[in-house]
N, C-alpha and C positions, 0 to 999 in steps of 0.2 A: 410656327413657321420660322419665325427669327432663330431660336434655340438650333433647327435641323441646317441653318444658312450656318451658324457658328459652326457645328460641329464637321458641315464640308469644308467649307475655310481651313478648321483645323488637320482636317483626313488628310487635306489636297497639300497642305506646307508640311506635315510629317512626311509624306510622300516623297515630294519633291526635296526634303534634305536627306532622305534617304538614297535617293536616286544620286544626289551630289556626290556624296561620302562615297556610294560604291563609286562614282567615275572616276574617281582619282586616283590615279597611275600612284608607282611607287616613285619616292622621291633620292635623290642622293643620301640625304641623310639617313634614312630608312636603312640603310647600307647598314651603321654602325651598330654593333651587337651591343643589346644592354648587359650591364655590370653583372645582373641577374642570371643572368646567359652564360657566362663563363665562367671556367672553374676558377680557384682562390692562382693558382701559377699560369693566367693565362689574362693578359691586362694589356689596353691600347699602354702603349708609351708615351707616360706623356713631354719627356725632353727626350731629346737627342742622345743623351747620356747618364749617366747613374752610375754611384761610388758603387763600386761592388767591397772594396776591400781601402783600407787608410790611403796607399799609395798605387790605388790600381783604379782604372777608370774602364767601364765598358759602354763605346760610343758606335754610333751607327746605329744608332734604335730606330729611323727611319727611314732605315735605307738607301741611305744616302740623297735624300728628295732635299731641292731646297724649298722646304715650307716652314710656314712659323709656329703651324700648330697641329696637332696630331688627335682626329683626325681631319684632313684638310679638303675643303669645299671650295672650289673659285673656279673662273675662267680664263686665271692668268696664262696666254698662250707657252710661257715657256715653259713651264708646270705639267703644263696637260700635255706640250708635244714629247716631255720626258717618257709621263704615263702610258701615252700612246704609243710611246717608243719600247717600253719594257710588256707592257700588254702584245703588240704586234710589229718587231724591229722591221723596220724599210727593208723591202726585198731586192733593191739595186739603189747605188748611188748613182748617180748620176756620170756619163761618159767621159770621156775626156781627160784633162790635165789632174791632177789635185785639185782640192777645192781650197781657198783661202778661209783663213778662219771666219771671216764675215762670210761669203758664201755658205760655206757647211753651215754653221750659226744659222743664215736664211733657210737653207733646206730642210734643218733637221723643225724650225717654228711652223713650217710647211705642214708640217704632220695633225699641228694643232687645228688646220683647215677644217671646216664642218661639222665642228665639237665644239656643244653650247658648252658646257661645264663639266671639271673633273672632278673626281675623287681621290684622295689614298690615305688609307690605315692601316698604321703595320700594330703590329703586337707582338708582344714579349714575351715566351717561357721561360722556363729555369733560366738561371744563370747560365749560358755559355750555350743554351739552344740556338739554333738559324731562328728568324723571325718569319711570322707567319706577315704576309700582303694582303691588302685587296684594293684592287685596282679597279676606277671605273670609269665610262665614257656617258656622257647624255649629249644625243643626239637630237639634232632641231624634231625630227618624223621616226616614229616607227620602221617605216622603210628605210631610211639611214641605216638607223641599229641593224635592222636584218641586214643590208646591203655588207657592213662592217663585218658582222657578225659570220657573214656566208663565207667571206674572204681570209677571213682569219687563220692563221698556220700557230693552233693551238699546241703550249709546250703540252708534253705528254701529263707531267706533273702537277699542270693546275687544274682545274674547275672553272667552266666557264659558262654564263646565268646570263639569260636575254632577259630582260626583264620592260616590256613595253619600247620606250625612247634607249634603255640602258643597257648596254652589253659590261659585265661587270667579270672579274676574275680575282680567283683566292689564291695562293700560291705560299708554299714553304711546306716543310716537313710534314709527312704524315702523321700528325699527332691527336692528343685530346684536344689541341685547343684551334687546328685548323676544322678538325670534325664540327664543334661548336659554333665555327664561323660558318663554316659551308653552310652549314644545317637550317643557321639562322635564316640564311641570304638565299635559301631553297624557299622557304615559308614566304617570302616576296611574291614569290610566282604568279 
């Protein structure tokens, strides 16, 4: 009797962290493609810039985001209403006069509204390739993300992945090393 009580004890807690493990949405981090995953010419960036030659510099390896690390995870609103701004640009300013630069500055943090946490990782090919993006939003509900998701005026050129809370997007050249990224950030699903 005792032996058959252990063995449901045990049934019932393998059960139940089974049950755990599947209920877990994907996470931001999830996003970033392992080392494994990409070919030898196709790497997160990890500065902003890198010697290519003694007296030559190639800068802008994150696209001009201001983050401190690549790739980048937070809530910072200015960060995310960038992301959200390169994901899906504001379809009207607002009326009227020009805006002051603190106005604009409020408007455009505006974006950042209803976005628990962002994303962005860019990657690098060859020397002198465009860099490959991916850009992500996590939304407080599901219905957010769809809500987001519905509205969106997708460029033609990127890839764009609902993923539970996350509406996520790849963008840059059609290459090996955006194929490897898509591909990874498909297997989310």
């Amino acid at each position: 009797m005792q032996r058959a009580r252990i063995i449901d004890f045990v049934t019932t807690m393998s059960a139940a962290a089974f049950v755990s493990v599947a209920a877990q949405s994907t996470s931001l981090s999830d996003l970033t493609v392992p080392d494994n995953l990409l070919r030898p010419d196709c790497i997160i960036s990890p500065t902003p810039t890198v010697r290519v030659e003694p007296n030559r510099v190639r800068g802008g390896l994150w696209a001009g985001l201001p983050i401190d690390r690549n790739p980048w995870i937070g809530s910072d609103r200015a960060i995310t209403a960038t992301i959200r701004e390169r994901i899906d640009p504001p379809r009207r300013m607002p009326d009227g006069p020009p805006l002051s630069a603190a106005e604009l500055a409020r408007f455009l943090l505006g974006l950042a509204d209803g976005v628990e946490r962002s994303y962005a990782a860019v990657y690098a090919g060859a020397t002198g390739e465009p860099l490959v993006t991916v850009y992500a939003l996590e939304f407080p509900t599901d219905q957010d993300a769809n809500r987001f998701r519905a509205e969106l005026r997708p460029s033609p050129s990127a890839d764009i992945f609902s993923l539970s809370r996350i509406v996520a997007v790849v963008a840059g050249p059609h290459n090996a090393c955006r194929t490897a990224i898509a591909d990874h950030v498909r297997t989310l699903r």
